[in-house]
Residue, then its C-alpha position, 0 to 999 in steps of 0.5 A: x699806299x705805303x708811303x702813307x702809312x709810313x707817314x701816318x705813322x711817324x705822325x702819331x709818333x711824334x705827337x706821342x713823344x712831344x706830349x707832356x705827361x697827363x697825370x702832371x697836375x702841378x701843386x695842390x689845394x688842401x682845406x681843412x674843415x670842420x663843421x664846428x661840432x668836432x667833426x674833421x676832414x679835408x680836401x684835396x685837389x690837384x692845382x689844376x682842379x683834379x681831386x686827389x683820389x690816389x692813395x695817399x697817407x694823410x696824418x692829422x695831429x690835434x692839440x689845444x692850447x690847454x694841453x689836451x691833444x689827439x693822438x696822430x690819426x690816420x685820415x681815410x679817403x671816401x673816393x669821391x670828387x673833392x678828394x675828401x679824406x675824414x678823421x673818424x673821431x670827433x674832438x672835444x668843444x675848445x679851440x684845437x690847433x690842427x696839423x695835417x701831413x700829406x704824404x706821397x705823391x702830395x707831400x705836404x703839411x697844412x695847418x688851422x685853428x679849429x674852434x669846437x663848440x660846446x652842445x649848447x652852442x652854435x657851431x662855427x664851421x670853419x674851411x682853412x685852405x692850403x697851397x702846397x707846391x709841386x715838387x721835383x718827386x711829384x713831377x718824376x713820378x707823374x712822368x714815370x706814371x704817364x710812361x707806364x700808362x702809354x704802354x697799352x697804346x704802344x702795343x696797339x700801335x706795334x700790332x697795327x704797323x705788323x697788320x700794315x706791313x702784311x697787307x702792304x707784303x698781300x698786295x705787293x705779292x698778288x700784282x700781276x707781274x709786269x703791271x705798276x703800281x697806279x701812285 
């Protein structure tokens, strides 16, 4: 009986070290939209499909070739399942040359050409996507948080040996003496 446990125990151990981290989701997906109207946000997902809902600084810049530009302006994260992040201003009608810089744990830039439409015209809206690679930071960071979250699993594994180990001690000690063990 013993000998199982020990066994199983190594088992899960094993499994658990030659696991790679859960949260190394590679390179990411950005795209710009616009819904013609002046309306700006983006989405984000990890390369393997995930959104990107952890906090991350996203600055938009916004100029046109005329000289008009917006002030950098922080993006805010709605939390839902694209990873959307919006621009709460609206831009002026003209052709707006966009630039949003991601910050950790994405670290990214991406870039579009945003055409506004006057009121009197019919809007294009416009999606421009943007790849950006992982990087060395991101997969140290995606380790270290994949470390962290196994902690709860290691406690529970550390209190199931302890239960293992006195209940192996409880029959050990409650044989009577002189009999052996059937295995």
């Amino acid at each position: 009986m013993a000998a199982r446990m020990g066994t199983f125990f190594l088992v899960i151990v094993a499994v658990l070290l030659l696991a790679t981290p859960a949260q190394a989701h590679g390179g990411a997906a950005v795209t710009i939209n616009s819904d013609g109207r002046g309306s700006v946000w983006i989405t984000a997902q990890w390369q393997d499909g995930h959104p990107i809902n952890e906090p991350t600084q996203v600055t938009m810049a916004a100029r046109t070739d005329a000289g008009a530009a917006v002030p950098p302006a922080t993006l805010h994260q709605t939390g839902d399942e694209r990873g959307t992040q919006t621009y709460t201003g609206t831009l002026d009608p003209g052709a707006w040359r966009i630039s949003i810089d991601l910050g950790a744990p994405v670290n990214g830039h991406c870039q579009a050409l945003i055409p506004v439409a006057p009121s009197s015209a019919t809007p294009q809206p416009t999606e421009v996507a943007c790849l950006i690679p992982a990087t060395a930071a991101q997969s140290a960071a995606a380790t270290d948080g994949a470390a962290a979250s196994l902690t709860p699993l290691w406690i529970t594994l550390a209190a199931l040996a302890v239960a293992g180990a006195a209940f192996a001690t409880y029959r050990f000690r409650r044989r009577p003496r002189g009999e052996t063990p059937a295995g």
